[in-house]
C-alpha positions in Angstrom: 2.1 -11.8 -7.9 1.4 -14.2 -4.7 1.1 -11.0 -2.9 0.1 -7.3 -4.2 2.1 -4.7 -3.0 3.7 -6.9 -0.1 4.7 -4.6 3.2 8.7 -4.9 3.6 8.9 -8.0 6.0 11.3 -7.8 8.9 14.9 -8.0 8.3 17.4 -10.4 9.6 20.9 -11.0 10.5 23.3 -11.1 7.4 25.7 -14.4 6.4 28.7 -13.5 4.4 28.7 -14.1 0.6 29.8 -16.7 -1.0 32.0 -17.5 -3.9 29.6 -15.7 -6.5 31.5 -12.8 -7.1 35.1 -12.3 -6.9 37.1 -9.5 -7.8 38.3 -8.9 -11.4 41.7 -9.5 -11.8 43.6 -6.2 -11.1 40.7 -4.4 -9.9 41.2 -1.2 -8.1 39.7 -0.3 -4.3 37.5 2.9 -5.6 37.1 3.7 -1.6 40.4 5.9 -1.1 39.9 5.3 2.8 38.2 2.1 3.7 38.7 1.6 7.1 39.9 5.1 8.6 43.5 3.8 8.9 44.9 6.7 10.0 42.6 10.0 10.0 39.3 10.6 8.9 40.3 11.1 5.1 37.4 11.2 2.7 34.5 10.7 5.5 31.9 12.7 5.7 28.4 13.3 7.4 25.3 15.7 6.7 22.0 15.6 7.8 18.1 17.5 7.9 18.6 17.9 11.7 21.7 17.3 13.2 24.7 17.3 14.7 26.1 14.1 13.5 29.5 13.2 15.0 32.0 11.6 12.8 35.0 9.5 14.7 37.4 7.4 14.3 37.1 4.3 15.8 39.9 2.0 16.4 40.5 -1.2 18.8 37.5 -3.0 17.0 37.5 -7.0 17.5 34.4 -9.3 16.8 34.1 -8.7 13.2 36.1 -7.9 10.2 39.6 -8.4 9.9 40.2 -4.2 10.4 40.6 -2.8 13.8 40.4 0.8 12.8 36.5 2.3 11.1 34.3 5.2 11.8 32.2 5.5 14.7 28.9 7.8 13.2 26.2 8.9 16.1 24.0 11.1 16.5 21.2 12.2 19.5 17.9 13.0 19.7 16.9 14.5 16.2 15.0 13.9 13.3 14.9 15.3 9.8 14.2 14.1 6.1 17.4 12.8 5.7 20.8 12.0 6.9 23.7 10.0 5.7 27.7 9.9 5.3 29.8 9.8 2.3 33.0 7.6 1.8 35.2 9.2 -0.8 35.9 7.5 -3.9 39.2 7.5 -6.0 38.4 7.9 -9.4 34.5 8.7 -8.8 33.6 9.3 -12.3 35.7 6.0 -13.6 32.5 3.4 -13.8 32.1 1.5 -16.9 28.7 1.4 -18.4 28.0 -2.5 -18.0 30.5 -3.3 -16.2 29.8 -5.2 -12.7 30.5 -4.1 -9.7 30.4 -4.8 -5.7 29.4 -2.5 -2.8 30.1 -3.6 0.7 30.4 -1.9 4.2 31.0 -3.9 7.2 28.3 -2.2 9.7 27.7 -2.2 13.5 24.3 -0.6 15.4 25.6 -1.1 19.0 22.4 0.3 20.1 21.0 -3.2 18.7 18.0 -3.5 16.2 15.2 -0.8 15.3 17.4 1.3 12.9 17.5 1.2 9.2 21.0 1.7 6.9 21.6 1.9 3.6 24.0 1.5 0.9 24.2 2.8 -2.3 26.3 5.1 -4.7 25.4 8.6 -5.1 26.7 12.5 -4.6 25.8 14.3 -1.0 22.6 15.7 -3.2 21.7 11.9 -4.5 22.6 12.2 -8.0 25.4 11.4 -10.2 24.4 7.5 -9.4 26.2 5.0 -11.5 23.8 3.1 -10.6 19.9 2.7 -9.0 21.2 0.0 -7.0 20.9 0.1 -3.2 20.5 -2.1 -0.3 18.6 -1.4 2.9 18.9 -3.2 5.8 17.9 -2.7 9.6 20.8 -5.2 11.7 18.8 -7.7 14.4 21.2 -7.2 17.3 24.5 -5.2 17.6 27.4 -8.0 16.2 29.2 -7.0 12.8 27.0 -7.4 10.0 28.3 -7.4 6.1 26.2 -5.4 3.9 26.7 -6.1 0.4 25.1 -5.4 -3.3 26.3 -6.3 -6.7 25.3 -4.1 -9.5 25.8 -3.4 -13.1 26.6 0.1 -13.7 24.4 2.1 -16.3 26.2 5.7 -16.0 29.8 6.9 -15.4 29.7 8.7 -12.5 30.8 12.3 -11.4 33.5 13.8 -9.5 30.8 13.9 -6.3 30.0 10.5 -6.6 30.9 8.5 -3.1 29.7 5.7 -1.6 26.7 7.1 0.4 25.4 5.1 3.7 22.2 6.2 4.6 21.3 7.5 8.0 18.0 6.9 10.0 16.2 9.8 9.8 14.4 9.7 13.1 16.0 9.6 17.0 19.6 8.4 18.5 22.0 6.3 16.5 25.5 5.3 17.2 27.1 2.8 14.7 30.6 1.5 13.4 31.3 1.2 10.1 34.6 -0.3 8.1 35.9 -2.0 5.4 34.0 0.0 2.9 34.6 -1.5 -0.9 33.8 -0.6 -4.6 35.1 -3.2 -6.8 34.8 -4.5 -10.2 33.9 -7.9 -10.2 33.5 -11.3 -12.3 29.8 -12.7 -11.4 27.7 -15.1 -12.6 26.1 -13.9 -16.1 23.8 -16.6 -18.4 25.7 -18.5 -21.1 24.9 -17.7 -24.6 23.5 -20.4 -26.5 23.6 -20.5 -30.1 20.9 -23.2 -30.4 16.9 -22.9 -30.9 14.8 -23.1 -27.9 14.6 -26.4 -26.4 11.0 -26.4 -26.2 8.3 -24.0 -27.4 5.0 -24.1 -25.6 2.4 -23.3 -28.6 -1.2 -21.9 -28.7 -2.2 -23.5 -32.1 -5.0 -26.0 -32.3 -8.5 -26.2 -31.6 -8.1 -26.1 -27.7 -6.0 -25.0 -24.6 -3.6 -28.2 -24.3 -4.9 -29.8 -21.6 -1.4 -31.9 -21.4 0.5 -28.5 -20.9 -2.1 -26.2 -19.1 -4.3 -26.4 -15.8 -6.4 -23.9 -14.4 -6.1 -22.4 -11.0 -10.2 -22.0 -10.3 -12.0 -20.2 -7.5 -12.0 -16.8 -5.3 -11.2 -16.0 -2.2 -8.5 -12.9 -3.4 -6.0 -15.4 -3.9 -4.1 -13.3 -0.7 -3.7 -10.2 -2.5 -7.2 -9.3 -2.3 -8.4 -9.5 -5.8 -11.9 -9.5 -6.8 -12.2 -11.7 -10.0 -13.3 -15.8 -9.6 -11.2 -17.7 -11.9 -12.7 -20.3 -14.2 -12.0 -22.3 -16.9 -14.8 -21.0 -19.3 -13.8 -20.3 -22.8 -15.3 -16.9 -22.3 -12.0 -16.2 -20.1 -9.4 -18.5 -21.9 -9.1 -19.5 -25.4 -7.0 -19.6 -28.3 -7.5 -17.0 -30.7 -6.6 -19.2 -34.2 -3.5 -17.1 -35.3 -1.3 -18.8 -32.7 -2.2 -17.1 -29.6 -3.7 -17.6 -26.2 -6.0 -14.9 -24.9 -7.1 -14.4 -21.4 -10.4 -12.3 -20.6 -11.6 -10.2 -17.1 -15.1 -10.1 -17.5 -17.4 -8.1 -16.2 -20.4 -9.6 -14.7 -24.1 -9.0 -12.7 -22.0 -10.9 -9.6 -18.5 -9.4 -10.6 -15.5 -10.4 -12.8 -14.3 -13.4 -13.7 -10.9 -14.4 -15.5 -8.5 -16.6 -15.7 -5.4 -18.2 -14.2 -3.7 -20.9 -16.4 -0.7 -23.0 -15.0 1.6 -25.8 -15.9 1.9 -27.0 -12.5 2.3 -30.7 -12.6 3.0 -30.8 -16.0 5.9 -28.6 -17.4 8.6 -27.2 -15.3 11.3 -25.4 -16.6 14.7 -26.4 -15.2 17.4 -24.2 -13.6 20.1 -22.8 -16.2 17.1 -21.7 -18.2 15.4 -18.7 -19.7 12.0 -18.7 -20.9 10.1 -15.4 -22.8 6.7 -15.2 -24.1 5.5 -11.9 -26.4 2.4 -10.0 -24.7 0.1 -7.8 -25.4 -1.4 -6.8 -22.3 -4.7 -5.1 -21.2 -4.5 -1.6 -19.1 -7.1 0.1 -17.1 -7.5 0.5 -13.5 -7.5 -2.2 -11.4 -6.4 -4.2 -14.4 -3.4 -6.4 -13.4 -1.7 -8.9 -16.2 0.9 -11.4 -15.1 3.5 -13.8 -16.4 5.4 -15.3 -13.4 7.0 -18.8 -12.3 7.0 -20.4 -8.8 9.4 -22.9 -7.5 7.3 -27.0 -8.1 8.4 -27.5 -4.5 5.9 -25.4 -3.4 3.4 -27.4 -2.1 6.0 -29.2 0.1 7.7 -26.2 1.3 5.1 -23.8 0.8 5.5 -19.5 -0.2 7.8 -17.6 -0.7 10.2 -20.4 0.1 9.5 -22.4 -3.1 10.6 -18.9 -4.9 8.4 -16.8 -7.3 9.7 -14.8 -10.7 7.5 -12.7 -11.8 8.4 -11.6 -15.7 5.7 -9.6 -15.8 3.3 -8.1 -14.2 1.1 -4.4 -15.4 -0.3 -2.5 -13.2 -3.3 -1.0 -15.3 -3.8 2.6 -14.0 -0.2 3.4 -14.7 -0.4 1.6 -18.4 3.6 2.2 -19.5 5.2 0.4 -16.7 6.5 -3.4 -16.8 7.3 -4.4 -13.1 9.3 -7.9 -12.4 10.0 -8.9 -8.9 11.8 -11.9 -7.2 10.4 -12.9 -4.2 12.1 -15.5 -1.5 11.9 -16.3 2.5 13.8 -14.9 5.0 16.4 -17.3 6.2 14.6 -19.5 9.1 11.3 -18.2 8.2 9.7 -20.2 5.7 6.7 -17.8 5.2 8.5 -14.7 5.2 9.0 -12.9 1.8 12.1 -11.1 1.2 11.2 -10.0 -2.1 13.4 -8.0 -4.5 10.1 -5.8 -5.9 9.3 -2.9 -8.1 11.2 -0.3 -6.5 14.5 -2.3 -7.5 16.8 -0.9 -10.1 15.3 -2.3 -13.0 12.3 -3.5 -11.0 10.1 -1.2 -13.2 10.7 0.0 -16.8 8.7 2.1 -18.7 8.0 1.1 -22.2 6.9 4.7 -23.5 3.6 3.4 -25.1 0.6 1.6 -23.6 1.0 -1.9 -23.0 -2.0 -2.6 -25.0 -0.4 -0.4 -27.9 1.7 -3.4 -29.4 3.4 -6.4 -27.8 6.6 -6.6 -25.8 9.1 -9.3 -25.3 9.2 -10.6 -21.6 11.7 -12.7 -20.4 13.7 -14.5 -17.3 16.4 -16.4 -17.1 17.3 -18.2 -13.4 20.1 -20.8 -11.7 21.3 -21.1 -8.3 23.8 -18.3 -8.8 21.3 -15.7 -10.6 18.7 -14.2 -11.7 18.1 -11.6 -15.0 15.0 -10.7 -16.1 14.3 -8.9 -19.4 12.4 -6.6 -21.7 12.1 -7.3 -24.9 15.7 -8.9 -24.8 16.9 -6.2 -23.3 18.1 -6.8 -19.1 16.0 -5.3 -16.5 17.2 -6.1 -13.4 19.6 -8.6 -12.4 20.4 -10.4 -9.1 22.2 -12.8 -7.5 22.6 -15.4 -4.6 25.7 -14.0 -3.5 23.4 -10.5 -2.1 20.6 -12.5 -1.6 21.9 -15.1 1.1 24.5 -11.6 2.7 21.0 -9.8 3.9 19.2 -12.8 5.4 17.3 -14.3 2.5 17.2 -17.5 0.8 17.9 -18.6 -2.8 15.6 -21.0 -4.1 16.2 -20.5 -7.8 18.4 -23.6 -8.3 15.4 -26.0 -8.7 12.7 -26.1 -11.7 9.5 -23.9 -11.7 6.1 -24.0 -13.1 4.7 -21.6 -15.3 1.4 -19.2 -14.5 -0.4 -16.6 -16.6 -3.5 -14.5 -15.2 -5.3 -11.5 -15.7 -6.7 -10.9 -12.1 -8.9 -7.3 -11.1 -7.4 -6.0 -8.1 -8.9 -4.6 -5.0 -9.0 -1.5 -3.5 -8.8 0.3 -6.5 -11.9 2.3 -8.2 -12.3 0.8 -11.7 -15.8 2.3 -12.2 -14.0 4.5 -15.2 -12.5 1.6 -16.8 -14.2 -0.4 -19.2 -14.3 -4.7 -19.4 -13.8 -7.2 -21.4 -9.7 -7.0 -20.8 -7.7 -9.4 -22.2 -4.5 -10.5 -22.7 -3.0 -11.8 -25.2 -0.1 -14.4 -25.4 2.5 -15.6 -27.9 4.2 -19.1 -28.0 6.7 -19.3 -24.8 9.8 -20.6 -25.8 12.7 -22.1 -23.3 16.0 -22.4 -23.4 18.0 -24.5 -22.0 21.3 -23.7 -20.7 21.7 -19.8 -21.3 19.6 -17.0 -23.4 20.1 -16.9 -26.9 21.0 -13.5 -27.5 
């Protein structure tokens, strides 16, 4: 929500993961050659415009333990698409639910300018166990690891391989090895069996001044928006039955809204998950949120104090529920490095209008991961281990503050859509230590 529709920021150099994830006990290697041993086995290359060339590259130092890999390269052309397969064992042998890590150890020894990608798919991009993919464009031409833990939601097929995408445009020449598809044991919340440890109610005659603030002013709050947010009752209230609804207005001089905040009064603390039940307002240029950011952030600033975003709508397309993590790149404080929309489980649709009946939305966060929900169902889930491999930060280990907002956002026509808009908000509960379901 800090930033609408944020440009992909510059990637950087990659640290290996840490003790997130380790493999199940007994897990399998799914890649049937990882490293090109001793022939070119399973590995494969196709592209729009080609020739790509397909080696095998041995005598490799400066990187992963394997000396042996696959040197990919390709000249001059350009097409829509281009990638290389790695074979799988038993392709169609994911487990619905089940976790999983994808890994590659990857070398650009042309240096940076080129993007990769990894991801699990057939040579036509389907059969996908999974949505999950990680892109990634190397800052010089060491040894990088490029790594992504997933949760499988379909089985696979025969075809399905791990699939390393290609740039598309001009030259590359890159080594890649120790490609892995493992089940593993990662962090997942605790259940807790308990009631919430605090519930943040909307009964009463007033807002609670002791729980809420008001973020006030224009100025497009750096995504451009149009609205000025007060603190009039014509743009937050309580409703009397237990709720707390916020207004867009449409005005002579332009909208106005509101942007309520706990910021200096309640945090919620890592190991928790919070959910609030929303009804929220569509229409163009209509954009509801419920979102978190790191109470550090006036010290270290954004997106290094970390932002959660549980919700946000996007009015013109009125069945979609978008959540997005955003973080820094590693040594740059003011670089986001979000995990957005386009995520697996970054957007669900809810079939009906989100102003049609009121949906669950939920996120639980610690220094090991992240899982946001739909009506207690999990959307997408992340953790540090990926997050710290591909150059970003984690700040999710330390309490966060609370925001709500209906803001009108720019660039888009709204002329067709009609205002008041307002949003309204069930009690937010927390819990403390795990999710309750």
């Amino acid at each position: 929500m800090m930033r609408f529709l944020a440009a992909l920021a510059a990637l950087g150099p990659f640290a290996a993961p840490g003790p997130a994830a380790v493999a199940t006990p007994g897990a399998a290697e799914l890649v049937r050659n990882a490293t090109a041993a001793q022939d070119l086995t399973g590995w494969s290359a196709a592209a729009a415009a080609g020739p790509e060339a397909v080696k095998r590259a041995t005598g490799l130092t400066g990187g992963p333990a394997a000396a042996t890999g696959v040197r990919l390269s390709r000249g001059g052309a350009s097409g829509a698409w281009a990638y290389a397969l790695v074979a799988l064992r038993t392709p169609a042998a994911f487990t619905v639910g089940q976790t999983y890590r994808m890994s590659v150890w990857l070398r650009d020894t042309a240096g940076p300018g080129r993007t990769f990608g990894l991801l699990l798919a057939s040579g036509e991009y389907r059969h996908r166990p999974t949505e999950t993919a990680e892109y990634t464009a190397p800052a010089d031409a060491r040894w990088h690891l490029v790594t992504r833990t997933f949760v499988a939601t379909a089985a696979g097929a025969a075809d399905t391989a791990l699939y390393l995408s290609l740039p598309t445009a001009g030259p590359f020449d890159v080594q890649v090895t120790g490609a892995s598809v493992q089940s593993v044991s990662a962090p997942a919340p605790a259940r807790v069996r308990t009631g919430p440890s605090r519930v943040l109610g909307f009964s009463g005659p007033a807002i609670d001044p002791k729980v809420w603030g008001y973020d006030l002013g224009g100025g497009g709050w750096g995504n451009g928006e149009r609205q000025t947010y007060t603190s009039s009752p014509a743009n937050a209230r309580l409703d009397g039955a237990g709720h707390l609804a916020i207004t867009a207005v449409r005005t002579a001089q332009g909208f106005t809204s509101a942007r309520l905040t706990t910021q200096g009064k309640v945090t919620v603390a890592a190991g928790s998950y919070v959910e609030a039940a929303i009804t929220a307002p569509v229409g163009a240029s209509v954009w509801p949120a419920f979102w978190l950011l790191g109470a550090d952030i006036d010290t270290v600033g954004w997106p290094a104090c970390g932002e959660l975003d549980a919700f946000e709508g996007t009015g013109s397309r009125p069945t979609l529920v978008q959540s997005a993590a955003h973080m820094a790149l590693a040594g740059s404080p003011r670089t986001d490095r979000q995990y957005g929309w386009g995520e697996a489980g970054g957007t669900t649709d809810v079939g009906l209008p989100l102003d049609a009946r009121s949906h669950v939305f939920g996120v639980y966060f610690d220094a090991q991961t992240v899982r946001f929900y739909v009506d207690r169902r999990p959307t997408m889930s992340l953790w540090a281990t990926d997050a710290l491999a591909s150059g970003r930060t984690w700040p999710f280990g330390g309490p966060q503050f609370l925001l709500l907002n209906v803001a009108v956002a720019g660039g888009v026509d709204n002329s067709a859509t009609s205002f008041p808009r307002t949003m309204t908000v069930g009690p937010i509960s927390i819990w403390a230590g795990g999710v309750p379901f």
